[in-house]
C-alpha positions in Angstrom: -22.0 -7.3 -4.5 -19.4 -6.8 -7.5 -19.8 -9.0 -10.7 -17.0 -11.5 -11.3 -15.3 -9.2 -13.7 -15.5 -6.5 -11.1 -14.0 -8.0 -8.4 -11.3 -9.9 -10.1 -10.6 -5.7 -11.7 -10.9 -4.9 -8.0 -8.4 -7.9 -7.1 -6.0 -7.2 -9.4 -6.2 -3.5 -8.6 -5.0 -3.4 -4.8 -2.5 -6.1 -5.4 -0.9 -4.4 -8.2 -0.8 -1.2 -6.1 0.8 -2.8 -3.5 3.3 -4.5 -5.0 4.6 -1.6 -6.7 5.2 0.1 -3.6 8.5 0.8 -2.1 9.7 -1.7 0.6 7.0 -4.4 -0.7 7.6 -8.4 -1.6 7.7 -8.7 -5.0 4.9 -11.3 -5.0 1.2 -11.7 -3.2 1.2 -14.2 -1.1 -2.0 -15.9 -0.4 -2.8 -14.0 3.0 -2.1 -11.3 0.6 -5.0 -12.5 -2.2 -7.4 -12.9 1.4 -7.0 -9.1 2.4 -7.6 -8.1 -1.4 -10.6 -10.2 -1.6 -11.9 -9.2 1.9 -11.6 -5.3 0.7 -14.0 -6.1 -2.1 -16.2 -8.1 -0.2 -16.6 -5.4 2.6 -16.9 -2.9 -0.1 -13.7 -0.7 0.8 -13.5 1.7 -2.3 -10.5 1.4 -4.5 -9.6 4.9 -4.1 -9.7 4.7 -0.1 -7.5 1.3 -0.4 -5.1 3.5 -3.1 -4.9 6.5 -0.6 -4.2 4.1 2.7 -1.5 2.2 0.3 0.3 5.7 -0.4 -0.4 7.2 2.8 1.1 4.1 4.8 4.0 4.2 2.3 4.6 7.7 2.2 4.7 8.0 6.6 7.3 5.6 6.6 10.0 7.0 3.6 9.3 10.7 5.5 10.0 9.9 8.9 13.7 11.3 10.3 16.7 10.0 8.7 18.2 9.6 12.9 15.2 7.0 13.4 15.9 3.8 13.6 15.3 1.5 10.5 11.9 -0.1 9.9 12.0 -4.0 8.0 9.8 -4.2 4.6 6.6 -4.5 4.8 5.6 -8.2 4.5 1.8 -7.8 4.3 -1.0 -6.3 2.9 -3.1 -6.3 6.5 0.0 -3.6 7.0 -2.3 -1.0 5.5 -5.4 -2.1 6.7 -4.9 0.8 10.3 -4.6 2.8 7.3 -7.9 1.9 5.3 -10.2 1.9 8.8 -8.8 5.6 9.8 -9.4 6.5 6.1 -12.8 5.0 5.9 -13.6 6.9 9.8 -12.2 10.2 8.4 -12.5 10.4 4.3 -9.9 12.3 2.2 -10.3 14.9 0.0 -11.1 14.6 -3.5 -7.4 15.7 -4.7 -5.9 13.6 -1.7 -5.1 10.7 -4.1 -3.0 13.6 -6.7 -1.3 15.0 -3.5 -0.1 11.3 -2.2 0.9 9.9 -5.4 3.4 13.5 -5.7 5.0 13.3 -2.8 5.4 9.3 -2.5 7.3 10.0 -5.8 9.1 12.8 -4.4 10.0 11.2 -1.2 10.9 8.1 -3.2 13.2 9.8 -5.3 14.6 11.9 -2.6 15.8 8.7 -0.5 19.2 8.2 -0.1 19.6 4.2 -0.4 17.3 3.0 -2.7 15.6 -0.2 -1.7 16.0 -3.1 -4.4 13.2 -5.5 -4.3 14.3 -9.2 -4.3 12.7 -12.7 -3.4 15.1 -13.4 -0.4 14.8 -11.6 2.7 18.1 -10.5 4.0 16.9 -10.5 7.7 16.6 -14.0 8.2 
């Protein structure tokens, strides 16, 4: 089990990560914090939880420009499909590199860029 210090590093970690992802609230909310603090408790590794967060973000800003829109992402338990096929089937060491280059690519690349805000428009 991870020390205090380490788990609130941990904590702070996958919630930054998320948020700072494209098409993400712009705060945690406490269902949020319970995923986060599951992850450490079942002893995901940070880099696996990284490489779902990017790999979930990045399948979603590539697919076809003809499909229909997806809504934002509202939840951190969004990723976690992500963090079990990751954990089944490990990455590569240079995965992380490769996922972090094209999220920024395909981020930049997007035609409307998505502003973050505290009021969801599809209400």
């Amino acid at each position: 089990m991870n020390s205090s210090a380490e788990s609130t590093a941990y904590f702070t970690s996958v919630i930054c990560m998320y948020l700072q992802l494209p098409e993400t609230p712009v705060r945690a909310s406490l269902a949020d914090q319970a995923v986060a603090r599951c992850l450490d408790k079942d002893g995901v590794p940070l880099e696996t939880v990284e490489a779902a967060l990017l790999l979930g973000s990045l399948r979603r800003l590539i697919r076809p420009n003809d499909a229909p829109p997806l809504s934002p992402i509202r939840s951190l338990a969004y990723f976690l499909p992500v963090i079990e096929e990751l954990k089944e089937t490990p990455a590569p060491g240079n995965y992380l590199d490769y996922l972090r280059l094209k999220l920024q690519q395909a981020t930049k690349s997007r035609a409307t860029t998505v502003q973050k805000n505290t009021f969801l428009r599809d209400r």
